[in-house]
MDAnalysis code that builds the backbone (N, CA, C; Angstrom):
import MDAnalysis as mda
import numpy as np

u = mda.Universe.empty(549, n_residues=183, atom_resindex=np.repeat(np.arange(183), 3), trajectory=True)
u.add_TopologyAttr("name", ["N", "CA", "C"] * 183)
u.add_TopologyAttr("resid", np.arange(1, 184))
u.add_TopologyAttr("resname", ["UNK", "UNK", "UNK", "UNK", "UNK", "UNK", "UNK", "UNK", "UNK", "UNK", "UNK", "UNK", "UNK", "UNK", "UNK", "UNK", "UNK", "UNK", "UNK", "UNK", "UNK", "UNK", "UNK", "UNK", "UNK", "UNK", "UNK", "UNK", "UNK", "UNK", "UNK", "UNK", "UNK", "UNK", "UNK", "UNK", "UNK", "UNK", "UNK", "UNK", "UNK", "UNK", "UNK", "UNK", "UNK", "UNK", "UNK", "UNK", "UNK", "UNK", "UNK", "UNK", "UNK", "UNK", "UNK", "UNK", "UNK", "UNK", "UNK", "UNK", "UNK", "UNK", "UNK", "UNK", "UNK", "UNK", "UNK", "UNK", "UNK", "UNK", "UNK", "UNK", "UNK", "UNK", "UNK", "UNK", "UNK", "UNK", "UNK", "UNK", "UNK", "UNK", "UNK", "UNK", "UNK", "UNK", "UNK", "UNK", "UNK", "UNK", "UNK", "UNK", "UNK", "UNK", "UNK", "UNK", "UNK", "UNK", "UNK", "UNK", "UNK", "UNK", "UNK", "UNK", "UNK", "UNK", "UNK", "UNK", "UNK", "UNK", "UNK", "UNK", "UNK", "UNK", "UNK", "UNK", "UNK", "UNK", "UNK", "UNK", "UNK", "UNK", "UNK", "UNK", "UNK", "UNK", "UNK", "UNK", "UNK", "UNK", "UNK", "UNK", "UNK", "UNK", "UNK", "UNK", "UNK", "UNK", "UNK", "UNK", "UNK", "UNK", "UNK", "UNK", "UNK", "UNK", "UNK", "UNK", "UNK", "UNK", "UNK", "UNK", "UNK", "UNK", "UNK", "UNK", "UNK", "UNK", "UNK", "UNK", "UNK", "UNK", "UNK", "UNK", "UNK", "UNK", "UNK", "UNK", "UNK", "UNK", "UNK", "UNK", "UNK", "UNK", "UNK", "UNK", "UNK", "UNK", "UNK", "UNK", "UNK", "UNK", "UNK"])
u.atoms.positions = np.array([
    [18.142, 43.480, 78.267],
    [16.761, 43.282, 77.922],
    [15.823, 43.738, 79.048],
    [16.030, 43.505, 79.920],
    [15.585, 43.855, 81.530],
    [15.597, 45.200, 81.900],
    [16.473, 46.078, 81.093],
    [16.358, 47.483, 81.377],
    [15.777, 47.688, 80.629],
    [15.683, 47.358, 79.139],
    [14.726, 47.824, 78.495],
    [13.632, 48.246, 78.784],
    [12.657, 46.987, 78.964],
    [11.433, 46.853, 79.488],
    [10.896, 47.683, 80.838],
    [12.075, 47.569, 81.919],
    [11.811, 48.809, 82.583],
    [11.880, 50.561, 82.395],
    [12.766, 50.482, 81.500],
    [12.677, 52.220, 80.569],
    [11.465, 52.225, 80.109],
    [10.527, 51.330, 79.236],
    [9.661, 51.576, 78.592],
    [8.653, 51.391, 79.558],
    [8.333, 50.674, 80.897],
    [7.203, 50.861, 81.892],
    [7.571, 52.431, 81.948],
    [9.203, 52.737, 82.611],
    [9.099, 54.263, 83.163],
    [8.687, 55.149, 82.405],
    [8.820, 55.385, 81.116],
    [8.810, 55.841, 79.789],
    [7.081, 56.002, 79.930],
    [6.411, 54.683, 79.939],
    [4.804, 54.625, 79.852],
    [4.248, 55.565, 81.224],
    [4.855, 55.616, 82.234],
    [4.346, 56.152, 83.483],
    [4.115, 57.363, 83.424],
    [5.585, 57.636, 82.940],
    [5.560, 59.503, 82.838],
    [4.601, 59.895, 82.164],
    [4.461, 59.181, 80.698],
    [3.584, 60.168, 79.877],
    [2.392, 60.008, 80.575],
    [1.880, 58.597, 81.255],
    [0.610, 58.908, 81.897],
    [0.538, 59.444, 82.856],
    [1.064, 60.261, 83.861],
    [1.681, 61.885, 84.513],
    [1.670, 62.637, 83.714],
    [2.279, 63.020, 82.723],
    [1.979, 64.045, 82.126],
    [0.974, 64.217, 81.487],
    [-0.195, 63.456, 80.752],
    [-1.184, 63.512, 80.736],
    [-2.082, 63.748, 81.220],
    [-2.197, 63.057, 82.854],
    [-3.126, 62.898, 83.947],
    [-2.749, 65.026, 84.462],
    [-2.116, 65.522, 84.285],
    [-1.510, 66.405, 85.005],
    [-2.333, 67.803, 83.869],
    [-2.180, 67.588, 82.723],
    [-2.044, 68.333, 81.635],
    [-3.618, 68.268, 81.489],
    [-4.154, 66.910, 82.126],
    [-6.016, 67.044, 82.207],
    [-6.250, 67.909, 83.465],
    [-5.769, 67.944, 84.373],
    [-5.718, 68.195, 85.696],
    [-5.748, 69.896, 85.485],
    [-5.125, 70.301, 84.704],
    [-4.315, 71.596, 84.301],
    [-5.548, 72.463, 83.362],
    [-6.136, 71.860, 82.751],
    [-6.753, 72.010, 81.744],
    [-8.724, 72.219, 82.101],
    [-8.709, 71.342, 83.027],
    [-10.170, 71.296, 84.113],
    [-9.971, 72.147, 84.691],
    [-8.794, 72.994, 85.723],
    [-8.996, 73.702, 86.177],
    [-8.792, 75.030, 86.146],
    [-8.288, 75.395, 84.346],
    [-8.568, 76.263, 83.939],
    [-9.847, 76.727, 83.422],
    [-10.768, 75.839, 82.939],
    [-11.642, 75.924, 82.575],
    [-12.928, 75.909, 83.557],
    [-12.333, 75.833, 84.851],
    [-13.126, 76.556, 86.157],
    [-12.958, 77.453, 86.350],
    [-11.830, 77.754, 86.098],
    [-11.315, 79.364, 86.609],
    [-11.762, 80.356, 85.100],
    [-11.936, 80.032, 84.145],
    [-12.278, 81.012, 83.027],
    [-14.522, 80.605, 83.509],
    [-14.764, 79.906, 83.689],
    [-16.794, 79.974, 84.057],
    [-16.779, 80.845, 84.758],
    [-15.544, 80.913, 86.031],
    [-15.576, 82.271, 87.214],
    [-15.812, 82.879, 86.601],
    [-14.714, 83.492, 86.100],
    [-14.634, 84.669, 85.096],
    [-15.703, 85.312, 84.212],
    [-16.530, 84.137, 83.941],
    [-17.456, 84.543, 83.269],
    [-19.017, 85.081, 84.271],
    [-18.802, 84.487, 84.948],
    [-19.998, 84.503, 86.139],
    [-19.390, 86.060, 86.730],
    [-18.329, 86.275, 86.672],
    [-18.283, 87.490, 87.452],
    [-18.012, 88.968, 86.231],
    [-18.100, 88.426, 84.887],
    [-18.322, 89.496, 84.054],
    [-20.145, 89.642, 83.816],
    [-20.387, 88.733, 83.894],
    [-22.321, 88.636, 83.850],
    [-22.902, 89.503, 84.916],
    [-22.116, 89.507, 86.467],
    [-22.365, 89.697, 87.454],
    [-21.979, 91.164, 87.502],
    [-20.846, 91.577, 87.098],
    [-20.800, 93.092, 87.025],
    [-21.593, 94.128, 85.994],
    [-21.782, 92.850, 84.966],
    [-23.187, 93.655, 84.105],
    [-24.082, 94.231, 85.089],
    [-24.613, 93.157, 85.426],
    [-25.713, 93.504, 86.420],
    [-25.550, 94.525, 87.363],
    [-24.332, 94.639, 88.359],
    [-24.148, 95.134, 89.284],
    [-24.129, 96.975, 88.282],
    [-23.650, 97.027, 87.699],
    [-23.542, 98.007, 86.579],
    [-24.887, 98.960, 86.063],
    [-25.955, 98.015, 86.041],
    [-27.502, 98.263, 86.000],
    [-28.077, 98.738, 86.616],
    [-27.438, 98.653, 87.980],
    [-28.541, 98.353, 89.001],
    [-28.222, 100.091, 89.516],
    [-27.728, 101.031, 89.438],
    [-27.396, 102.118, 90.178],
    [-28.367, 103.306, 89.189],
    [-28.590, 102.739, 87.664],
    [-29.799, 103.163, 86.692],
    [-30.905, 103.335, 87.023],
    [-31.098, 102.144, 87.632],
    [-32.580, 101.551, 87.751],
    [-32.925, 101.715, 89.091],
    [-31.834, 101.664, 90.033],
    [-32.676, 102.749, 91.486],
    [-32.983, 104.599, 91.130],
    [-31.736, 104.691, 89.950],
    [-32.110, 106.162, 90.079],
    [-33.101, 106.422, 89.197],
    [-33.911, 105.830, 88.415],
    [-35.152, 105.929, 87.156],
    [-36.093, 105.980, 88.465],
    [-35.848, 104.737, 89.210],
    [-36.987, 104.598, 90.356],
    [-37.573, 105.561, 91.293],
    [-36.294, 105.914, 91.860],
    [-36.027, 107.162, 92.717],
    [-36.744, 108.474, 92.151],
    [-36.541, 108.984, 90.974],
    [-37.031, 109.786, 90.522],
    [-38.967, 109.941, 90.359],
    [-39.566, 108.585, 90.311],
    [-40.641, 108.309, 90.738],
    [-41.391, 107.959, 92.701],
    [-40.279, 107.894, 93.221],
    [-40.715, 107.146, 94.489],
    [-39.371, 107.519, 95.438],
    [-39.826, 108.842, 95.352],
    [-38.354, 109.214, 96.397],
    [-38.488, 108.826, 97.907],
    [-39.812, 108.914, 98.268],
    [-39.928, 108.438, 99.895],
    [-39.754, 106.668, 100.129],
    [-39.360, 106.097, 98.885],
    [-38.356, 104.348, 99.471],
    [-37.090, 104.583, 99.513],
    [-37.125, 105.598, 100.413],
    [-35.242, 105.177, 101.057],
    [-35.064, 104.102, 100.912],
    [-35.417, 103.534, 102.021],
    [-35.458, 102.063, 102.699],
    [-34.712, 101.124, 101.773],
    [-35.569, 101.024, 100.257],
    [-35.582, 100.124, 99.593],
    [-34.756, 100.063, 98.692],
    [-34.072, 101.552, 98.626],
    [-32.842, 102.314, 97.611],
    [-31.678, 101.635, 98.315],
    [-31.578, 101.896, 99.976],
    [-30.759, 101.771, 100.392],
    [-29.976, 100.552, 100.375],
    [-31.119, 99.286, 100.956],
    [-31.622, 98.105, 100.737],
    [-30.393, 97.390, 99.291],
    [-31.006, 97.889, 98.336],
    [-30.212, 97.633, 96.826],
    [-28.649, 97.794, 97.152],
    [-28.757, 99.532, 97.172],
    [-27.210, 99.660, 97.068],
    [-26.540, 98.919, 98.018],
    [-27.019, 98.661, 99.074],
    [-25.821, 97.993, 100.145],
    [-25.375, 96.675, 99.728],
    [-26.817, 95.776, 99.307],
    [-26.850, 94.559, 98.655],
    [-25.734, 94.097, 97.287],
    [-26.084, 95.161, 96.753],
    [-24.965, 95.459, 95.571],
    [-23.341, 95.586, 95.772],
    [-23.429, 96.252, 96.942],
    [-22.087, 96.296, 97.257],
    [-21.397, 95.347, 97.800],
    [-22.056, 94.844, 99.253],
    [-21.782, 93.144, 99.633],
    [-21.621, 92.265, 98.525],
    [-22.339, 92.214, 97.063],
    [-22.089, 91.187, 96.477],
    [-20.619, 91.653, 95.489],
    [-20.514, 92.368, 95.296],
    [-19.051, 93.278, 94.307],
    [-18.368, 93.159, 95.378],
    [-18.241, 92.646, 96.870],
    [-16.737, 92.242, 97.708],
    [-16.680, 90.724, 97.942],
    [-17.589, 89.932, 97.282],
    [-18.300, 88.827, 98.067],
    [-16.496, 88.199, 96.930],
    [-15.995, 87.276, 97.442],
    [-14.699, 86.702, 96.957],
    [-14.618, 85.176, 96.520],
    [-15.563, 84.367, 97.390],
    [-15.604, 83.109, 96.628],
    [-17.034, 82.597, 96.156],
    [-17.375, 81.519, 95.369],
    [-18.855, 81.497, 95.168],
    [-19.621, 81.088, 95.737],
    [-19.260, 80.578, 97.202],
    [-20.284, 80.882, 98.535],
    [-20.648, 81.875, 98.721],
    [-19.833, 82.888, 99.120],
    [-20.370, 83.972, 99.413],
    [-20.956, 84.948, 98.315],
    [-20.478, 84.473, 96.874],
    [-21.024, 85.279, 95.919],
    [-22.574, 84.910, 95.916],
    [-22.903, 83.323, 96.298],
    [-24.169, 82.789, 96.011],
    [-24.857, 83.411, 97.228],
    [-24.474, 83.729, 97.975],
    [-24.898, 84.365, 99.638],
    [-25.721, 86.098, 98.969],
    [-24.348, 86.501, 98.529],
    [-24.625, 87.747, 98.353],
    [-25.468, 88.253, 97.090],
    [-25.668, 87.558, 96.606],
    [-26.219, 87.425, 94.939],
    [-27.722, 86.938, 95.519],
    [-28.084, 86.302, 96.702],
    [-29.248, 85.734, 96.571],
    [-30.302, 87.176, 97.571],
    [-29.585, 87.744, 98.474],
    [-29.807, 89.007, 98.772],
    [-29.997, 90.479, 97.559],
    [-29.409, 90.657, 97.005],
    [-29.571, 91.189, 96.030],
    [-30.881, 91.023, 95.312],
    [-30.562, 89.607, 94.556],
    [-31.990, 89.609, 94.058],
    [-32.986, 90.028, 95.088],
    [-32.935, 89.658, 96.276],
    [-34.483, 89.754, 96.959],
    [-34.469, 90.996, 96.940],
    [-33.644, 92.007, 97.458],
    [-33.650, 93.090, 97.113],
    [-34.497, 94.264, 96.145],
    [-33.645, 93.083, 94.486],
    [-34.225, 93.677, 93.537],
    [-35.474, 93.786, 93.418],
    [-36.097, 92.647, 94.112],
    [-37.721, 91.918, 94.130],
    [-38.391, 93.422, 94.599],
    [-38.118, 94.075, 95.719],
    [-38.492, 94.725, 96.576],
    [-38.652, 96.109, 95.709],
    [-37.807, 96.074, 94.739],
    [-37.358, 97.402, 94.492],
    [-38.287, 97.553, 92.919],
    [-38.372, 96.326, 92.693],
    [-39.393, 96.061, 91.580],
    [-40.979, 96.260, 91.951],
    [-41.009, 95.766, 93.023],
    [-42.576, 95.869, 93.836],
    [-42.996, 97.333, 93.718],
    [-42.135, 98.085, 94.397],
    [-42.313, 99.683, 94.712],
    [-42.336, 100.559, 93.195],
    [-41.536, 100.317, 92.281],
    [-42.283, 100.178, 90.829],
    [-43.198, 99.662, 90.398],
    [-43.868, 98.447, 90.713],
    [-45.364, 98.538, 89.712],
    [-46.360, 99.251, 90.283],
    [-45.851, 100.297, 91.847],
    [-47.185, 101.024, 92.569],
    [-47.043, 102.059, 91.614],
    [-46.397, 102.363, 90.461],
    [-45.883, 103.609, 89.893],
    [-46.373, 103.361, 88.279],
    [-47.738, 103.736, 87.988],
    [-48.030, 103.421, 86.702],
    [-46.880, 104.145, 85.738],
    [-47.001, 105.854, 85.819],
    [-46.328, 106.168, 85.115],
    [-45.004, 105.948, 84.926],
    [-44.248, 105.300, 85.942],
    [-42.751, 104.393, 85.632],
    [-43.280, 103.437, 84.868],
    [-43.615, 102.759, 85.415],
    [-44.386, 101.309, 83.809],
    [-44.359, 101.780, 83.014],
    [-44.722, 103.238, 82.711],
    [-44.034, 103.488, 81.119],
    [-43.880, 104.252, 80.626],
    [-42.224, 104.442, 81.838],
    [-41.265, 104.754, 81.021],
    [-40.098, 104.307, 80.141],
    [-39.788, 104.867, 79.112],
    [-39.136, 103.982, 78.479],
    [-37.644, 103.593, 78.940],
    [-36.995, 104.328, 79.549],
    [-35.786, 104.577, 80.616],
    [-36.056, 103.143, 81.364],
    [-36.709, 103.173, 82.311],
    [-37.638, 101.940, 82.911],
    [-37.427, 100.426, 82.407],
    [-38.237, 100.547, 81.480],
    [-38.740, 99.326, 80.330],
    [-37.531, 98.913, 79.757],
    [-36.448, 99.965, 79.473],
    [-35.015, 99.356, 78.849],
    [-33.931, 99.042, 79.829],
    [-34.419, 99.494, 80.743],
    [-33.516, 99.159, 81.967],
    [-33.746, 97.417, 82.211],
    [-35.348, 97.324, 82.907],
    [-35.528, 96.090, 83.255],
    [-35.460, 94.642, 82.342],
    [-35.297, 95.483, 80.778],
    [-35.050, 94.197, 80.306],
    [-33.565, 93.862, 80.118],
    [-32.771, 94.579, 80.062],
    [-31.145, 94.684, 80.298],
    [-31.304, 93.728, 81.283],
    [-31.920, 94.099, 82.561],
    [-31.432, 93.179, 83.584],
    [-32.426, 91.363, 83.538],
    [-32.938, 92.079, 82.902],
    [-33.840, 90.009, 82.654],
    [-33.017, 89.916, 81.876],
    [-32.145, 90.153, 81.085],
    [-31.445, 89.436, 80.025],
    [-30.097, 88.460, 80.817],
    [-29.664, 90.048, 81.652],
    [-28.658, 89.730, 82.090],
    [-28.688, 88.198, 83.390],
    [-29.447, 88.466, 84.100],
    [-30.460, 87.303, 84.878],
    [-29.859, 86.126, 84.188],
    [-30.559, 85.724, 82.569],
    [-30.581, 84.753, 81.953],
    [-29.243, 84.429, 82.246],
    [-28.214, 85.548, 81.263],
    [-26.692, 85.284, 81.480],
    [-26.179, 84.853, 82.806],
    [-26.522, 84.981, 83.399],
    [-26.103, 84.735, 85.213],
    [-26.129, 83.666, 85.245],
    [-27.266, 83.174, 85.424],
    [-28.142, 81.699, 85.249],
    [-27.084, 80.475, 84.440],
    [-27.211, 80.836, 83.090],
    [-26.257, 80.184, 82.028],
    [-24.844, 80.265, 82.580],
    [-24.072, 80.990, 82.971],
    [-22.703, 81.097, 83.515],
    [-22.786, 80.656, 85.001],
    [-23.196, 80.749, 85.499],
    [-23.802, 79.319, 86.654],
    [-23.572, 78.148, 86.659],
    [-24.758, 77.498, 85.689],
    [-24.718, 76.320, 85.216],
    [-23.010, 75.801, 84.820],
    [-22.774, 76.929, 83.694],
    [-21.527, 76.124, 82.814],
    [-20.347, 76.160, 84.378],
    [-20.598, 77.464, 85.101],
    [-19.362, 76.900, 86.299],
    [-19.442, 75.775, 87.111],
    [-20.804, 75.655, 87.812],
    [-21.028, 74.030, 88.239],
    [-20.899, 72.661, 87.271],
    [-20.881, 72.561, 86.293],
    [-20.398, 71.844, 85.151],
    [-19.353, 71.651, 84.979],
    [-18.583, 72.700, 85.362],
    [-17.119, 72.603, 85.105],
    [-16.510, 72.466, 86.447],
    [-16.834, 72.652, 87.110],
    [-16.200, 72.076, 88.781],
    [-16.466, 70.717, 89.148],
    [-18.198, 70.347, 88.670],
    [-18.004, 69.017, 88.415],
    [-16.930, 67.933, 87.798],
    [-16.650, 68.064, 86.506],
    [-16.087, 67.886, 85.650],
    [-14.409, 67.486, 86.369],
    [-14.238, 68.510, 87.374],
    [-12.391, 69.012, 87.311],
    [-12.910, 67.632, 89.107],
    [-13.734, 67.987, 89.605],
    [-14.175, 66.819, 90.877],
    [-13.785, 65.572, 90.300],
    [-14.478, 65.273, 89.215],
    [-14.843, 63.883, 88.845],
    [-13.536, 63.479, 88.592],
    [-12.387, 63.947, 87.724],
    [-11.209, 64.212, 87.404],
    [-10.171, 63.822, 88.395],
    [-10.616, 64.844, 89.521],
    [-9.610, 64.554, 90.799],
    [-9.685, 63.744, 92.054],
    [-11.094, 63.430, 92.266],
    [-11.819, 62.389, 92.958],
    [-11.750, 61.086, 92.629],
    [-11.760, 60.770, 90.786],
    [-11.426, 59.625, 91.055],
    [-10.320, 58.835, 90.337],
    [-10.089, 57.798, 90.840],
    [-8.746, 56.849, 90.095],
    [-8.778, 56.749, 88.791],
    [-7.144, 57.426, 88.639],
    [-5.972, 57.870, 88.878],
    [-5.781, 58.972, 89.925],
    [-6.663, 59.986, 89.340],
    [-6.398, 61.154, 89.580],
    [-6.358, 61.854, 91.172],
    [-7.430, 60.227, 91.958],
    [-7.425, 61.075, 93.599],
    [-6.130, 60.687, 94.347],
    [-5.043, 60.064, 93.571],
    [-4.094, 59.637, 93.716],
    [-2.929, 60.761, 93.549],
    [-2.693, 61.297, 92.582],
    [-1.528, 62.187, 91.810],
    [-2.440, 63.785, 92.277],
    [-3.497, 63.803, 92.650],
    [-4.170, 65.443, 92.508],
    [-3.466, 66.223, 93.808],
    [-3.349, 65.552, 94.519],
    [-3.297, 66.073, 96.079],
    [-1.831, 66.769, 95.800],
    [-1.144, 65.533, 95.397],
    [0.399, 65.900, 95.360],
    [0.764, 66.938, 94.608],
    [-0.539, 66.954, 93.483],
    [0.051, 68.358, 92.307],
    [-0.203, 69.414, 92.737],
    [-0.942, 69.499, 93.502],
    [-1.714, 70.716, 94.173],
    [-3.010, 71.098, 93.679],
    [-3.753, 69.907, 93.066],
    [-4.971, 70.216, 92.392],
    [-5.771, 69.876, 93.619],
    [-6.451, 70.967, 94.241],
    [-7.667, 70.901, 95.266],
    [-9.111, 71.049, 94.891],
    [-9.923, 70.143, 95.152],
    [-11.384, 70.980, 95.094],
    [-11.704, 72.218, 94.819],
    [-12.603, 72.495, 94.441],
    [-13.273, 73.738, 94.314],
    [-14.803, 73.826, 94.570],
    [-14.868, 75.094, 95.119],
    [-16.382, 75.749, 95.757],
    [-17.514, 75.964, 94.373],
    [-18.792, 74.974, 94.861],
    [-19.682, 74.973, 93.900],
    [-20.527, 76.263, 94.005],
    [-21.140, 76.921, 93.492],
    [-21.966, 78.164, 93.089],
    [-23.455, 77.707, 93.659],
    [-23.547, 77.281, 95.043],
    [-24.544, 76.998, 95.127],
    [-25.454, 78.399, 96.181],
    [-26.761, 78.475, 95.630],
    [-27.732, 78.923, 96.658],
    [-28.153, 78.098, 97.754],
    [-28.260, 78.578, 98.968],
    [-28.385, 77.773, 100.371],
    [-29.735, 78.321, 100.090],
    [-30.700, 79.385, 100.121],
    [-32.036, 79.514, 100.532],
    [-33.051, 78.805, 99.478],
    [-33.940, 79.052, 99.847],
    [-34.751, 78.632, 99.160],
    [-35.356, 79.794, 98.199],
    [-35.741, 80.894, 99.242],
    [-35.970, 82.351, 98.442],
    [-34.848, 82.519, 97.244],
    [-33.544, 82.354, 97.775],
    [-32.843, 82.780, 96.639],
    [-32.343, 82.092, 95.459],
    [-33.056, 80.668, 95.568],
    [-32.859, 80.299, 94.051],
    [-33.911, 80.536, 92.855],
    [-34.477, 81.632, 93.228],
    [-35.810, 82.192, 92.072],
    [-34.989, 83.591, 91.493],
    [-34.627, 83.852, 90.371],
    [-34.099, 84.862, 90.084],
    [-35.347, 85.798, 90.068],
    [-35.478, 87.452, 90.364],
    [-36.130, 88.231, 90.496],
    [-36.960, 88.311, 89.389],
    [-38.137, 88.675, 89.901],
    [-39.002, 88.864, 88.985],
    [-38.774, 90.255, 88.409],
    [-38.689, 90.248, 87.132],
    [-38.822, 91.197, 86.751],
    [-39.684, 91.500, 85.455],
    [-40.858, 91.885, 85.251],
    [-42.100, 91.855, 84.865],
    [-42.351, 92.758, 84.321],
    [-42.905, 93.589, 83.118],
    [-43.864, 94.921, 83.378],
    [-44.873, 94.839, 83.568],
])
């Protein structure tokens, strides 16, 4: 009778391990697919952006500076590897873009062009998408925290190998305004 009752505690334990594990498993896939998504939003963009210096360029060839400015920005953020540094490099960029937008509205006849005009709203769209895949990744790192931080789980996480994860945050202040982009 005595073993019984202890088979069925052990019996009850496991499945709540395998449960606790299979949530564990499941949160932090669903961090790792928001990445994913934040960094398909992010190559949209990055994708845009070599258009829209050269529409620019073609109006305002004497902003090296500001061409250059972009592309380098662009490139730092397409090596940037975790979402510190993506939020690092992403918040440069935009300012970037800011800059590169400025030197376009000195350019009536870019204002309207239509090359131009379909470019910049591609990238306000894409902005939005950024923004939204942001959110849902800090949501979901929350989520897999709350999970592994607390009891049961800050108990069994360590041992499974479920670690924290890096929130998508902006450190500046400049760079939590996504670029204006206006006609």
């Amino acid at each position: 009778m005595v073993w019984i009752v202890i088979l069925v505690i052990v019996a009850l334990l496991v499945i709540a391990l395998i449960t606790l594990y299979n949530r564990f498993v499941r949160l932090r896939n669903r961090v790792d697919n928001a990445w994913a998504q934040i960094e398909v939003q992010l190559k949209r963009r990055w994708d845009l952006i070599p258009n829209l210096v050269e529409t620019v360029k073609g109006y305002a060839a004497h902003e090296r500076e500001t061409f250059e400015a972009v592309t380098e920005a662009r490139t730092r953020a397409q090596q940037a590897q975790t979402p510190g540094d993506a939020a690092q490099a992403e918040g440069i960029l935009g300012a970037a873009l800011g800059r590169l937008f400025a030197v376009a509205e000195a350019y009536p006849e870019l204002q309207a062009d239509e090359n131009f005009r379909q470019l910049q709203t591609e990238l306000a769209e894409t902005e939005n998408r950024v923004a939204i895949s942001r959110q849902v990744y800090n949501d979901s790192v929350l989520s897999y925290h709350n999970a592994i931080q607390t009891f049961p789980g800050v108990v069994f996480a360590g041992p499974f190998g479920f670690n924290p994860r890096e929130f998508f945050e902006v450190e500046e202040a400049t760079q939590r305004e996504a670029p204006v982009v206006d006609f």
